[in-house]
C-alpha positions in Angstrom: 113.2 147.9 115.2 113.2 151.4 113.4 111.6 152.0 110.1 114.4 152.2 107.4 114.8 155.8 106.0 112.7 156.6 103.2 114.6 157.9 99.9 112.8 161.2 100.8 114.4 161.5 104.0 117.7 160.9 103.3 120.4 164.1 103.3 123.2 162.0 101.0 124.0 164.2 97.8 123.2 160.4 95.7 124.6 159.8 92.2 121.7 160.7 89.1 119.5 157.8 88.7 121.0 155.2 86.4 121.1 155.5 82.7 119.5 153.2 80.4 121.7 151.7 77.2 118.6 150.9 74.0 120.8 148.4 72.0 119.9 149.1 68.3 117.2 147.0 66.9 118.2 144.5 64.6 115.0 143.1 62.6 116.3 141.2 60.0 118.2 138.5 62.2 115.5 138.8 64.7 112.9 138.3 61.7 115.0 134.9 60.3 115.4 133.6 64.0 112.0 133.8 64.6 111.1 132.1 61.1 113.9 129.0 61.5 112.9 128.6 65.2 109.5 129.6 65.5 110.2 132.5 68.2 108.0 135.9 68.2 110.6 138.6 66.8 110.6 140.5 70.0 111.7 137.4 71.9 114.5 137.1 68.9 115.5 140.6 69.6 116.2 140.3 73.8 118.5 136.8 72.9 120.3 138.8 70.7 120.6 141.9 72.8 122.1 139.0 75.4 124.4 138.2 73.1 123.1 135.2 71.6 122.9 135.8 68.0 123.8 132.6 66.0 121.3 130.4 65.1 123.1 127.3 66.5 123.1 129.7 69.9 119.5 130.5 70.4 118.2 126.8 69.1 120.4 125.6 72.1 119.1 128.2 74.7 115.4 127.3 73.5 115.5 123.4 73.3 118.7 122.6 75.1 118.5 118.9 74.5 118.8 119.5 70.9 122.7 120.4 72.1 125.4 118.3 70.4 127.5 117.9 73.5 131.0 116.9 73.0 132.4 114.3 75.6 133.6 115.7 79.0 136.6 113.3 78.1 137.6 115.8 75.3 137.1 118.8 76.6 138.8 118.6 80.5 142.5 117.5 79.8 143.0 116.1 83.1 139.8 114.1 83.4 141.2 111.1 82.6 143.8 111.2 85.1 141.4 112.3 87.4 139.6 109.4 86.9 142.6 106.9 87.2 143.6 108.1 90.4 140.0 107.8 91.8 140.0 104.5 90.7 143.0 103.5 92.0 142.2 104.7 95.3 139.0 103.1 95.2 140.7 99.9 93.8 143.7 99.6 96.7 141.2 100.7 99.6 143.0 103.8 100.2 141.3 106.8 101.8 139.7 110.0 100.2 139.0 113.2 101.6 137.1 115.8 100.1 137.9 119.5 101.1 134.7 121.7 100.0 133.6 125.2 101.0 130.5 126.9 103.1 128.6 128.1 100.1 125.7 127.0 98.6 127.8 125.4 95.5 130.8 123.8 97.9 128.1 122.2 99.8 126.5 120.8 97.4 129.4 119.7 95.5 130.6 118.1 98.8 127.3 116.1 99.4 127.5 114.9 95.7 130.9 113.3 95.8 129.8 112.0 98.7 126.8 110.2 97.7 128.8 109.2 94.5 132.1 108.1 95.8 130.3 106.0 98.8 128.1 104.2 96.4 131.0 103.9 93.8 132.5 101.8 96.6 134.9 104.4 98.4 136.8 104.9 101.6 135.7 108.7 101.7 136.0 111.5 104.1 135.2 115.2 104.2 136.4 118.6 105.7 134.9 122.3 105.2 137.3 125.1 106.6 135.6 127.4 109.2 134.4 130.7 107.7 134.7 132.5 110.9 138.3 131.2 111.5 140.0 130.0 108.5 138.6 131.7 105.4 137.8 130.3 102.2 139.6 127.6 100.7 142.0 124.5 101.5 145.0 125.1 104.1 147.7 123.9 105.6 145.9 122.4 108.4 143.6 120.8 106.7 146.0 119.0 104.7 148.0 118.0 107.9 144.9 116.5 109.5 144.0 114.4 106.6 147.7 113.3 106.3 147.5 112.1 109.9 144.6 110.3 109.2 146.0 108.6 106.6 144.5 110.1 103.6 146.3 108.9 100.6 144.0 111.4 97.8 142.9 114.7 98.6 139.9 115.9 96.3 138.7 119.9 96.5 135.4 121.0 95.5 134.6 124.5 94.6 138.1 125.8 95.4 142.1 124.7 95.4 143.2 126.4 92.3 144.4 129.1 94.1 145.8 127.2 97.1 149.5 126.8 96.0 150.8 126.3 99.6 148.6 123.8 100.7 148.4 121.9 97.6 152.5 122.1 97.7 152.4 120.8 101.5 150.1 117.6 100.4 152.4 116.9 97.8 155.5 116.9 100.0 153.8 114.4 102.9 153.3 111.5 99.6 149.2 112.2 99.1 147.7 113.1 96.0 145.7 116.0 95.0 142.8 116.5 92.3 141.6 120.4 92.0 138.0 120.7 90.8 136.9 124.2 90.8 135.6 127.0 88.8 137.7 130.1 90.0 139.7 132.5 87.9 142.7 131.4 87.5 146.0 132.8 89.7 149.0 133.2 87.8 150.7 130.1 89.2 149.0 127.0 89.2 149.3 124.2 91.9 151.5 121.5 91.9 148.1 119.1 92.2 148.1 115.8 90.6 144.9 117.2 88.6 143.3 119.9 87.9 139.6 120.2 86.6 138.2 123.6 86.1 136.3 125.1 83.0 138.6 128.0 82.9 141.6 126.0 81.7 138.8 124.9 79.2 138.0 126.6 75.3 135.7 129.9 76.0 133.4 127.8 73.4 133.0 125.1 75.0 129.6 124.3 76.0 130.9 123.5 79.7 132.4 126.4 80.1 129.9 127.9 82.5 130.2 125.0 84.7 129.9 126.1 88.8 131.7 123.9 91.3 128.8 121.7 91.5 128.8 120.9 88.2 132.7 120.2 87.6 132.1 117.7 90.4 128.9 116.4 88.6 131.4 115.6 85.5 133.9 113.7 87.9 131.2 111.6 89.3 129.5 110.3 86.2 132.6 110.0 84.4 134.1 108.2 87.2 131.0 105.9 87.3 131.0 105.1 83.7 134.4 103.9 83.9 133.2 101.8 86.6 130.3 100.7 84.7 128.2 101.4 87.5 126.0 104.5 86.7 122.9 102.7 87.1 120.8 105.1 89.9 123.3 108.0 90.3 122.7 109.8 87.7 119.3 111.3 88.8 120.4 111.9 92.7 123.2 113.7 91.2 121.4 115.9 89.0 119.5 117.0 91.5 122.3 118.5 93.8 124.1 120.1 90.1 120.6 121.8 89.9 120.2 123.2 93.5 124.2 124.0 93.2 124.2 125.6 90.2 121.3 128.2 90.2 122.1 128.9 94.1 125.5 130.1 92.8 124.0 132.0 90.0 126.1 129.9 87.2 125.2 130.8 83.6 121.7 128.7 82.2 123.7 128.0 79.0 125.6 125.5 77.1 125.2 122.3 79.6 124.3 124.0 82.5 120.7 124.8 80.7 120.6 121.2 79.6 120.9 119.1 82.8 119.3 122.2 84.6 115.9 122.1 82.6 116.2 118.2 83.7 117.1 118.8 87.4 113.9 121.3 88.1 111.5 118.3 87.0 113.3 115.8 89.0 113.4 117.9 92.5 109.1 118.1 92.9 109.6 114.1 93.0 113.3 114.1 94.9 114.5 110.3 95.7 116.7 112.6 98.6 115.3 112.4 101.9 117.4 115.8 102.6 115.8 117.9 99.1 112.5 116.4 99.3 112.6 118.0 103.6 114.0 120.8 102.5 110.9 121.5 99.9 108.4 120.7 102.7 110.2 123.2 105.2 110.4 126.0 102.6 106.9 125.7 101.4 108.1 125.2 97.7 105.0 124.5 96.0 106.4 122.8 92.5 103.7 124.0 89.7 102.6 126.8 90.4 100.4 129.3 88.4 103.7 131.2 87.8 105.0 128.6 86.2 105.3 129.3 82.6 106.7 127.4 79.9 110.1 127.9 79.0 110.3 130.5 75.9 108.6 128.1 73.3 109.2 124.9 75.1 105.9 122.5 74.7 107.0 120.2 78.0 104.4 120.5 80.6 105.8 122.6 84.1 103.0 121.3 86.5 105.7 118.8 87.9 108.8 120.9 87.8 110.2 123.5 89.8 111.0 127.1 89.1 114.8 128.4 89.0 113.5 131.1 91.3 112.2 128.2 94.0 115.7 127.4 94.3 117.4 130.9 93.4 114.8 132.5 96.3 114.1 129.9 98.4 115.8 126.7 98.7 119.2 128.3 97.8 119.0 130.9 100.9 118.5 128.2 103.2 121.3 126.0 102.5 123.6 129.2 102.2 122.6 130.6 105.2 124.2 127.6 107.1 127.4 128.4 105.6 127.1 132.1 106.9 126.3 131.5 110.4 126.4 127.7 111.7 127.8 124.4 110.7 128.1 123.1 107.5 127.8 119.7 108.7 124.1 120.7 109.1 123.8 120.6 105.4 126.3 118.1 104.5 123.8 115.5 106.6 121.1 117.3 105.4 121.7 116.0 101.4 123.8 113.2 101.7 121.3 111.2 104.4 118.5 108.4 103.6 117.1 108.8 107.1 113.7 110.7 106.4 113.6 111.8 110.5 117.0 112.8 110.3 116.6 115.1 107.0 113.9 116.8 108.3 116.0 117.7 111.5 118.5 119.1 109.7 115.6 120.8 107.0 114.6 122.5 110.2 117.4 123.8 111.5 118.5 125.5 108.1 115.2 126.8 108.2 116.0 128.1 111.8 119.0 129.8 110.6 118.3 131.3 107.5 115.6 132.9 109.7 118.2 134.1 112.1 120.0 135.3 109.1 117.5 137.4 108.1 116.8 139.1 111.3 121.0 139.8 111.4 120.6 141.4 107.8 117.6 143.5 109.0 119.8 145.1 112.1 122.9 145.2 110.1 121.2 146.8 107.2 119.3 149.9 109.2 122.6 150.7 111.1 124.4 151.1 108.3 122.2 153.0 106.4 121.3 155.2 109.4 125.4 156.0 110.0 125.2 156.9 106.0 122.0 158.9 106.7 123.9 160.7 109.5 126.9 161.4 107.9 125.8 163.7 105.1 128.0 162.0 102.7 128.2 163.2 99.2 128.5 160.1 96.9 128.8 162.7 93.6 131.7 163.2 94.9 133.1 159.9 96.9 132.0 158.1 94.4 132.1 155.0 96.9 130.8 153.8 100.2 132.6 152.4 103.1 130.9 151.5 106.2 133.1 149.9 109.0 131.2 149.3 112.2 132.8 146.9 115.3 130.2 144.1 116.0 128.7 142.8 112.5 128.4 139.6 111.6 131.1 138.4 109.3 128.8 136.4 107.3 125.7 138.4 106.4 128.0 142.0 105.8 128.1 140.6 101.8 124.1 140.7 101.6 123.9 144.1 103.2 126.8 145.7 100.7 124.8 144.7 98.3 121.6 146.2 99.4 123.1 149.0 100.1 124.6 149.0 96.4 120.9 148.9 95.1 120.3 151.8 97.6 122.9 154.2 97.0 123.9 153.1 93.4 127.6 153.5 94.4 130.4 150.3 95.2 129.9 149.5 98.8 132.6 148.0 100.9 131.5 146.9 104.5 134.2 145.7 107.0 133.7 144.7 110.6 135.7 144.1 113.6 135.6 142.4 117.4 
């Protein structure tokens, strides 16, 4: 393969290197955080330049378990109902499907109401639309399938809440629908029989910045209290929310930082088969010298992982499923107690997140040599589109945004057979 073109060689007319924003100091609240919670003032000073500036804020981003978390019960208006109609189903015998998504946070979520739902006792099923074919999100075929196969509940993960058609067509053939996601919200909602998603939710609230993973983490251990039978869930669940939630770059506040912090000393010592492969195949080596304590945290980090581990390492490889194979491949891979099996599947995401990389490689020096070539002047453009027949539809997302850090312009990248 070529070199990439250095900076120096390139003839674009580029944008002037980005400006930096000082936010004004502000030493007297930086000087009575760091008194009242025993931060350095400088420390004080970046959580307040991130916008936490309240003392109940930064004592909850510093020791999360010193949270007062309100109950899930109060804060998600149709968790109860949720909860009644899993039950029910559960109850009665009746069939559940789960429709998730090929990212890192719909696989996860999928694999975690698996695990939960089977070992709460549940006739449960899955389906994850093809990227290549379908797109993103719950459709009409999908819902027809599971009708036909006599699905009487239809539970999304990680998307739904902007699937009006489908969710309408479910409706109309007698099977109920529960929406669990974290997407904006469109303008209409669906007619589903529930709907859990942190944006219907107070900004406030401490589970605002749930990802899909961890909506789906509520459902379970809700569910599971209601049927008195948490005992061993909680911590296989907790692990998936962890590797769900930092591979899909949720916010580490409110609960997310709480049950996070918790997740990354459970994973080095993973009762999954599938995470504790995973770790192996990635060469994830928990406790490392790197591994510093959490701003003023005392808790020891030799037997925890780093966010980055997951954010850099074990994240990539489950995602990179989702971009170019299967996601059955990671479905088995997290919801299986068969240690040969999890490491077969381990090594095939490790197979294709290799494959992905060489793809991004290719994709990444043709598009910056067509830019290179072209003489474009992005003072004046303002924006970059690349369009080239042949790409891979998966990986075009990583190189946009390589080519963003390149360029410093937006980047749009299309591709065509």
């Amino acid at each position: 393969m070529a070199d990439l073109p250095t900076s120096n060689s390139s003839h674009l007319h580029r944008l002037p290197n980005q400006r930096w924003q000082i936010y004004a100091p502000q030493p007297q609240q930086a000087e009575q955080f760091a008194r009242e919670i025993g931060l350095s003032p400088l420390l004080a000073q970046v959580l307040i330049n991130r916008g936490i500036d309240t003392l109940t804020e930064v004592q909850g981003f510093v020791e999360p378990e010193s949270l007062v978390l309100p109950q899930p019960m109060d804060e998600f208006p149709d968790l109860a109902v949720s909860v009644r109609l899993l039950r029910e189903a559960i109850s009665q015998g009746q069939k559940i499907a789960i429709c998730g998504d090929y990212d890192a946070d719909g696989m996860t979520s999928t694999a975690l109401l698996l695990r939960a739902l089977r070992a709460l006792g549940a006739k449960v099923d899955y389906a994850i639309p093809s990227r290549m074919r379908e797109g993103y999100g719950i459709n009409d075929r999908i819902v027809e399938e599971f009708h036909s196969e006599g699905v009487a509940l239809i539970l999304t993960v990680d998307n739904g809440i902007a699937a009006f058609g489908p969710v309408k067509r479910a409706r109309e053939l007698g099977v109920k629908v529960i929406i669990t996601d974290h997407h904006d919200l469109p303008p209409q909602l669906p007619p589903a029989d529930a709907i859990l998603n942190p944006k219907l939710i107070a900004e406030s609230s401490p589970y605002r910045g749930l990802a899909g993973v961890g909506v789906a983490y509520v459902l379970a251990i809700t569910l599971a209290q209601d049927l008195k039978k948490v005992g061993g869930l909680v911590n296989p669940l907790l692990e998936l929310f962890t590797l769900g939630t930092i591979a899909d770059l949720a916010p580490l506040t409110g609960v997310n930082r709480r049950w996070v912090k918790r997740g990354l000393r459970l994973l080095p010592h993973s009762q999954l088969a599938g995470v504790q492969a995973l770790i192996q195949v990635a060469g994830v080596q928990p406790g490392s010298s790197e591994n510093a304590p959490l701003l003023n945290s005392k808790s020891p980090t030799q037997n925890s992982l780093k966010p980055e581990d997951i954010g850099f390492r074990l994240g990539p490889r489950i995602n990179a499923v989702g971009r170019l194979a299967d996601p059955q491949i990671v479905i088995e891979l997290l919801t299986t107690d068969d240690r040969e099996l999890a490491l077969k599947r381990a090594q095939e995401c490790e197979q294709i997140n290799q494959r992905r990389q060489e793809l991004c490689i290719e994709i990444e020096q043709e598009a910056i040599a067509w830019c290179e070539e072209s003489s474009l002047n992005l003072q004046q453009e303002r924006v970059l589109v690349v369009v080239r027949p042949g790409w891979h539809h998966g990986v075009i997302g990583i190189v946009a945004s390589r080519l963003v850090e390149r360029y410093g312009v937006p980047v749009f990248i299309g591709t065509f057979e």
